[in-house]
C-alpha positions as CSV (number, residue, x, y, z in Angstrom):
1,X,118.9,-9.1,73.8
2,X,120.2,-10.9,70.7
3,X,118.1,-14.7,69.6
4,X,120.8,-15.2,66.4
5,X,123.8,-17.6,67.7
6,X,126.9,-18.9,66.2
7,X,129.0,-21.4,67.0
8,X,133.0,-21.8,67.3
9,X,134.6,-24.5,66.8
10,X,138.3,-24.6,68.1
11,X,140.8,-27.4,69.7
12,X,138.7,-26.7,73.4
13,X,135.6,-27.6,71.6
14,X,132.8,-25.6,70.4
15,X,131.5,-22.8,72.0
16,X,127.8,-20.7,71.3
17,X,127.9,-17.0,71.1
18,X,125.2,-14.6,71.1
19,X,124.8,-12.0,68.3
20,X,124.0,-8.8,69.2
21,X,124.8,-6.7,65.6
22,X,126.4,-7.4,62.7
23,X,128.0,-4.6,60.8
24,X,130.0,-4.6,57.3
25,X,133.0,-2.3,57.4
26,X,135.3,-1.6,54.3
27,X,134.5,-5.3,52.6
28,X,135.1,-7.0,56.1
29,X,131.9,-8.5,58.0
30,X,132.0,-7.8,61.9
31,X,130.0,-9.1,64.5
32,X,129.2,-7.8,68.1
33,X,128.8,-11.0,70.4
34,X,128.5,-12.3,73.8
35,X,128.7,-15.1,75.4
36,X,125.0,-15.0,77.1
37,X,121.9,-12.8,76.5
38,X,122.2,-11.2,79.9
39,X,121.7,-7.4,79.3
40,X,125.3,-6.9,81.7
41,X,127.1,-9.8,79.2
42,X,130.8,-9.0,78.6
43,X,130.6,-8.2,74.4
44,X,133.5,-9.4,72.0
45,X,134.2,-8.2,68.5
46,X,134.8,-10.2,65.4
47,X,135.6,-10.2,62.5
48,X,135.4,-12.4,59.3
49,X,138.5,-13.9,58.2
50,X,137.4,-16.1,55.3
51,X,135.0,-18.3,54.3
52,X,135.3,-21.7,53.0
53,X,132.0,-23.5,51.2
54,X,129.4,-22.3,53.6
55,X,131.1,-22.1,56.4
56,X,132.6,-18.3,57.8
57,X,135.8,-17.7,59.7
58,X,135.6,-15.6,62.6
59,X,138.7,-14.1,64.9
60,X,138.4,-12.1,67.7
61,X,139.8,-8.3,67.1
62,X,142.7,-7.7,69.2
63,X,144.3,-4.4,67.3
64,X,143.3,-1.9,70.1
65,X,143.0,0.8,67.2
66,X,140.6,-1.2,65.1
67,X,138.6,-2.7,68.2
68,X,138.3,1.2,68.9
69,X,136.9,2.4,65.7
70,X,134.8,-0.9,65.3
71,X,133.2,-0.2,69.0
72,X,132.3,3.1,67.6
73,X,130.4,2.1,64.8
74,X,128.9,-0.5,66.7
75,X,127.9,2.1,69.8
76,X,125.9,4.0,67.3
77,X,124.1,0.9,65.4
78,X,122.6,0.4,69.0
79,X,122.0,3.9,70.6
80,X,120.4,2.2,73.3
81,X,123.4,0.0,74.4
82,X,126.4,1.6,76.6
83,X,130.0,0.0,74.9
84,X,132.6,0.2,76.9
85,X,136.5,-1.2,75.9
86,X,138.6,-2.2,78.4
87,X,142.1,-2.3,77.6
């Protein structure tokens, strides 16, 4: 599925994600990840938050109205891929 990863870093410890698009939306950089490269993997949305030297900061989206609309744009970036939100 996706062979780009990222890592989090948080007060838990780090965790890898897997990329699966990446998307740039009105000046903001989102990503579609999951947390393994299974084809049935559970997908998150992200988006960056600010960067600082090289590093990017990445929160999940959590406004049901913009994890809509991003899951949209997203769906038709990968025709071949079935989104679903649950919510």
């Amino acid at each position: 599925m996706a062979d780009k990863k990222i890592r989090l870093s948080g007060e838990d410890g780090d965790i890898e994600l897997y990329v699966v698009e990446q998307t740039m939306i009105g000046n903001v950089n989102y990503l579609l990840v999951t947390a393994s490269d299974d084809d049935e993997a559970q997908a998150y949305i992200m988006k960056e938050t600010g960067t600082e030297t090289e590093d990017a900061f990445y929160t999940f989206v959590e406004d049901e109205n913009e994890l809509e609309a991003i899951s949209k744009v997203f769906g038709e970036l990968l025709e071949d891929v079935d989104l679903e939100i649950d919510g």
